[in-house]
PyMOL CGO cylinders between C-alpha atoms (Angstrom):
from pymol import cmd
from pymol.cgo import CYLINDER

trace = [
    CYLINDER, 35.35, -6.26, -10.90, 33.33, -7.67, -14.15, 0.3, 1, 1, 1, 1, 1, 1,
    CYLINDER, 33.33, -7.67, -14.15, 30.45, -5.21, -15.20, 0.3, 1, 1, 1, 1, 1, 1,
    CYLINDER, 30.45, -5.21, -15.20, 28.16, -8.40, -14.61, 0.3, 1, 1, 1, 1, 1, 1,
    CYLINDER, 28.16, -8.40, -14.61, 28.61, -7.85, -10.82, 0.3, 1, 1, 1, 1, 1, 1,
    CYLINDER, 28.61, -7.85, -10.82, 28.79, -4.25, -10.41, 0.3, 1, 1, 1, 1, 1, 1,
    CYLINDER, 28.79, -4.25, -10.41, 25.31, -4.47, -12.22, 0.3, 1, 1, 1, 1, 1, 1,
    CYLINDER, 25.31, -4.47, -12.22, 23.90, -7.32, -9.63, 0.3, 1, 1, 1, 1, 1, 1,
    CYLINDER, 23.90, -7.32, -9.63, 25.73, -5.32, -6.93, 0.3, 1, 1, 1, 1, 1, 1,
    CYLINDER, 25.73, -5.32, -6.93, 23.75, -1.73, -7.78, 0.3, 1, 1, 1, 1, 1, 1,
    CYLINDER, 23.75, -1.73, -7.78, 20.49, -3.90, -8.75, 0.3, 1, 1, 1, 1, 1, 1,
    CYLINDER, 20.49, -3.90, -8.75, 20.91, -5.18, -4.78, 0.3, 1, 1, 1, 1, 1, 1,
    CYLINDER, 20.91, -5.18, -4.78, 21.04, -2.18, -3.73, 0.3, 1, 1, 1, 1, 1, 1,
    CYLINDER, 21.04, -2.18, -3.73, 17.87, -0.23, -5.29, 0.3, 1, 1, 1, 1, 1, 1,
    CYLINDER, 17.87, -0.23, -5.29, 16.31, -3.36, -4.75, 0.3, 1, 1, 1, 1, 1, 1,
    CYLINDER, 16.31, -3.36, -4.75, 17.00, -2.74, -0.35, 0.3, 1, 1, 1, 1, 1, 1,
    CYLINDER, 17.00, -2.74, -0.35, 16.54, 0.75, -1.21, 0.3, 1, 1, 1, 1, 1, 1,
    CYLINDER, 16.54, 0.75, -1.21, 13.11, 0.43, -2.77, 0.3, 1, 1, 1, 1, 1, 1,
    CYLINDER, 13.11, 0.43, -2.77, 11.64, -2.37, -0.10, 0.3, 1, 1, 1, 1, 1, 1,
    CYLINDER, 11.64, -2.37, -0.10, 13.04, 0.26, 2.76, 0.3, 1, 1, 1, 1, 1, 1,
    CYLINDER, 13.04, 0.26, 2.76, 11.15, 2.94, 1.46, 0.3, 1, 1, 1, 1, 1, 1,
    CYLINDER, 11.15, 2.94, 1.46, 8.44, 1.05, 0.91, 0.3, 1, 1, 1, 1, 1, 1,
    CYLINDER, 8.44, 1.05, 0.91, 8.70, -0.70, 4.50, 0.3, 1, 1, 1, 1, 1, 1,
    CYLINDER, 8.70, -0.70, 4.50, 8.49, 3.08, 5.81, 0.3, 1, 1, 1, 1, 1, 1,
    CYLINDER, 8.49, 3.08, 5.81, 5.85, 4.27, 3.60, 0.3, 1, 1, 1, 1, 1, 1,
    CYLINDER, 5.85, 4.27, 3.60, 3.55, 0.91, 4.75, 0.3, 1, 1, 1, 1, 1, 1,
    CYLINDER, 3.55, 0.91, 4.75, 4.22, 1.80, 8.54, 0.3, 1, 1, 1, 1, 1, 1,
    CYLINDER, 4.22, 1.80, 8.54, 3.39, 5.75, 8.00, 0.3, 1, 1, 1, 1, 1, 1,
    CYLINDER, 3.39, 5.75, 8.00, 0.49, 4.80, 6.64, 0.3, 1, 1, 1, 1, 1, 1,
    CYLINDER, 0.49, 4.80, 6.64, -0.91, 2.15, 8.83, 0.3, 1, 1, 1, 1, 1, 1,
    CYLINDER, -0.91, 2.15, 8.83, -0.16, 4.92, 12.07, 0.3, 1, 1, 1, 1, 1, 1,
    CYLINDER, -0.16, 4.92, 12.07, -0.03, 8.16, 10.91, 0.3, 1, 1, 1, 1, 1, 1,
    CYLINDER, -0.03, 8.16, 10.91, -3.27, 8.96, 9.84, 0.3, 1, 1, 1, 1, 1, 1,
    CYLINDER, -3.27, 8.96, 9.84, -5.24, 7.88, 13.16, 0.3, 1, 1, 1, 1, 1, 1,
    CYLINDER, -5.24, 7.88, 13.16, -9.12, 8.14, 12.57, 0.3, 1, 1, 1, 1, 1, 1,
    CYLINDER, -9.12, 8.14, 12.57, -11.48, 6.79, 15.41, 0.3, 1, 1, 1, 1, 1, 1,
    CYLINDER, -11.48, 6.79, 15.41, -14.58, 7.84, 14.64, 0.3, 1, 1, 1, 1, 1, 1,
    CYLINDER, -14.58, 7.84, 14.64, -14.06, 6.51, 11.05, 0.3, 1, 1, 1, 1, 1, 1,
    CYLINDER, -14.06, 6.51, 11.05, -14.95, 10.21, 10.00, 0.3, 1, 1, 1, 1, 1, 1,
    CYLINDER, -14.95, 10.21, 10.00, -15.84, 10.22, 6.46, 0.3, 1, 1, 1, 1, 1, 1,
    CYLINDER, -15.84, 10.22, 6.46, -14.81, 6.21, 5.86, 0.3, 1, 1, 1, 1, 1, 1,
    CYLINDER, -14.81, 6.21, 5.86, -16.35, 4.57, 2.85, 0.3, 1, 1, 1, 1, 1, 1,
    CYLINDER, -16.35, 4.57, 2.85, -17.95, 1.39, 3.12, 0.3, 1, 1, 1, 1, 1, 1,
    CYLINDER, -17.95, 1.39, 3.12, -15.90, -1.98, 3.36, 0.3, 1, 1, 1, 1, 1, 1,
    CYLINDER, -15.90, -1.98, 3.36, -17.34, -3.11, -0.18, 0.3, 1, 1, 1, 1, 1, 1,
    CYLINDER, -17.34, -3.11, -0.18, -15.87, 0.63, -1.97, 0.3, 1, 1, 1, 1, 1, 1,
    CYLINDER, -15.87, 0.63, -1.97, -12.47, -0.97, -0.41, 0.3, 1, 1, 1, 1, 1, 1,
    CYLINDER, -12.47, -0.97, -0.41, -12.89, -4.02, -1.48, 0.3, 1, 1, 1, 1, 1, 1,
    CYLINDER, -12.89, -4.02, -1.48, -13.64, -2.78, -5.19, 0.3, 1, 1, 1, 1, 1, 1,
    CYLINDER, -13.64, -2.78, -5.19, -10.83, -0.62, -4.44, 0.3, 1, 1, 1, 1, 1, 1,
    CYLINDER, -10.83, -0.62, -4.44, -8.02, -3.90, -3.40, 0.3, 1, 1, 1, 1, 1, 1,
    CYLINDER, -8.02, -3.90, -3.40, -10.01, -5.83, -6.99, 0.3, 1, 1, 1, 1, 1, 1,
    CYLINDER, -10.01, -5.83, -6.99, -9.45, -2.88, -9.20, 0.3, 1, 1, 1, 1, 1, 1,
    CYLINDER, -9.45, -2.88, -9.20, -8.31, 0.28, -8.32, 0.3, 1, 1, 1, 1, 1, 1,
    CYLINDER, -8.31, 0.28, -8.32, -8.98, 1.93, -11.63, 0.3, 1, 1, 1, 1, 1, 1,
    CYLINDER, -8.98, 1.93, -11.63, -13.09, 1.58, -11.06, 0.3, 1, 1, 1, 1, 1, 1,
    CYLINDER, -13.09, 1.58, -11.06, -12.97, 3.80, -7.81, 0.3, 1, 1, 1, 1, 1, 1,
    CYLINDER, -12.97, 3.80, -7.81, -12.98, 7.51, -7.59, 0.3, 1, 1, 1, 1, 1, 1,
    CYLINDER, -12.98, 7.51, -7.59, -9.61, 8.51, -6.81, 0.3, 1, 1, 1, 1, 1, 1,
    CYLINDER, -9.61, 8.51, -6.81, -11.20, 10.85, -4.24, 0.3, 1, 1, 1, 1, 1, 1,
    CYLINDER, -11.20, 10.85, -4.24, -11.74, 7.19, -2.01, 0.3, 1, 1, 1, 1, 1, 1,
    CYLINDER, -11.74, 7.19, -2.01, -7.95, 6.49, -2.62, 0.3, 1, 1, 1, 1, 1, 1,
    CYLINDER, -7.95, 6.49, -2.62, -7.04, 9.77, -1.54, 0.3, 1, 1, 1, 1, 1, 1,
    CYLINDER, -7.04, 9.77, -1.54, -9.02, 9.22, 2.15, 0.3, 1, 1, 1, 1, 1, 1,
    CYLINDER, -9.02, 9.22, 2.15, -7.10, 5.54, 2.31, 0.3, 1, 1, 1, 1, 1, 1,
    CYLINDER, -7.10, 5.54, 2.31, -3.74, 7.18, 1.82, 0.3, 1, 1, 1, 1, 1, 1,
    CYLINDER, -3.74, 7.18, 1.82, -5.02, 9.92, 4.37, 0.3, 1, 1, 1, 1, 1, 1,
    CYLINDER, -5.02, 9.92, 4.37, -7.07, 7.11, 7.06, 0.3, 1, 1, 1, 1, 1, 1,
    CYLINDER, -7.07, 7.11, 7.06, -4.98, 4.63, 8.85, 0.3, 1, 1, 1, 1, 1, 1,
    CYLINDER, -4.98, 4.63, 8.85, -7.85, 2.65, 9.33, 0.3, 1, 1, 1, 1, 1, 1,
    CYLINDER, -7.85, 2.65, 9.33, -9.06, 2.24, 5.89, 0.3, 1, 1, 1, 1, 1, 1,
    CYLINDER, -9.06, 2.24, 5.89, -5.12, 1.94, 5.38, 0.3, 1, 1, 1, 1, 1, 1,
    CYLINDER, -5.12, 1.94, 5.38, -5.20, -1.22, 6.78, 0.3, 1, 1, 1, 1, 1, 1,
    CYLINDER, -5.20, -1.22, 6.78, -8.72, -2.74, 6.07, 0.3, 1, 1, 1, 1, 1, 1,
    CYLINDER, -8.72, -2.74, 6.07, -7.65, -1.97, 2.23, 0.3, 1, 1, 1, 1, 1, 1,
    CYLINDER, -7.65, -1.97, 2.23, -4.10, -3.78, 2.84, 0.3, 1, 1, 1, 1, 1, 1,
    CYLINDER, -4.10, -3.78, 2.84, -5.78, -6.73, 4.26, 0.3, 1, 1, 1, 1, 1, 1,
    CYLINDER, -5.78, -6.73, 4.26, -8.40, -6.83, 1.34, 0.3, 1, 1, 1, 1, 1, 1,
    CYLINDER, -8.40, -6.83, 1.34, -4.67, -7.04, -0.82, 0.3, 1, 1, 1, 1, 1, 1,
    CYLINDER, -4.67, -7.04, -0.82, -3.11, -9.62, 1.21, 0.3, 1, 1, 1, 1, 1, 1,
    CYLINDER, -3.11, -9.62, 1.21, -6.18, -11.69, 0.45, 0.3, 1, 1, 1, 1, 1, 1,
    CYLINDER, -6.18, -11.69, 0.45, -6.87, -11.50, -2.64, 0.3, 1, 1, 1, 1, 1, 1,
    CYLINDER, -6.87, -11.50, -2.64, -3.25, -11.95, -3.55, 0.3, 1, 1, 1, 1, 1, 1,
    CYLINDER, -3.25, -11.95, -3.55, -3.38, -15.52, -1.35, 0.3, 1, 1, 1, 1, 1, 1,
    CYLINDER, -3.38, -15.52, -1.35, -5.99, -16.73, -2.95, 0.3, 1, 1, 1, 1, 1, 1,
    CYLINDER, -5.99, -16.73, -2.95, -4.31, -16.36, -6.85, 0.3, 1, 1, 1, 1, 1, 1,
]
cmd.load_cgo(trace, "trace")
């Protein structure tokens, strides 16, 4: 087999690799972390500031999103939105 393929063939495979692990990591997230009260939530417009540009928010609000499945997902819809609409 020509190196050219064996490299496409291992390239295929990190790439299933990497969006499995990131399938997993999206569905931990969104379930995992169950808050109902919404106990120590930021507001929706440190979330949104957080999908525009993550580097001007405290990284103490992206720990609680990677900890909240509820801002989880508010945060990942803020994403899917503002990557539609560029």
């Amino acid at each position: 087999m020509p190196a050219v393929r064996r490299k496409q063939k291992r390239k295929a495979r990190e790439s299933y690799s990497e969006k499995t692990l990131l399938k997993f990591v999206k569905e931990h997230l969104s379930k995992e972390y169950p808050n109902p009260r919404r106990e120590g939530c930021p507001p929706k417009a440190t979330l949104k500031r957080l999908a525009q540009d993550p580097q001007q928010v405290d990284a103490s609000i992206v720990y609680h999103v990677f900890h909240c499945s509820p801002c989880y997902k508010t945060c990942s819809g803020l994403l899917a939105r503002l990557k539609a609409s560029r």
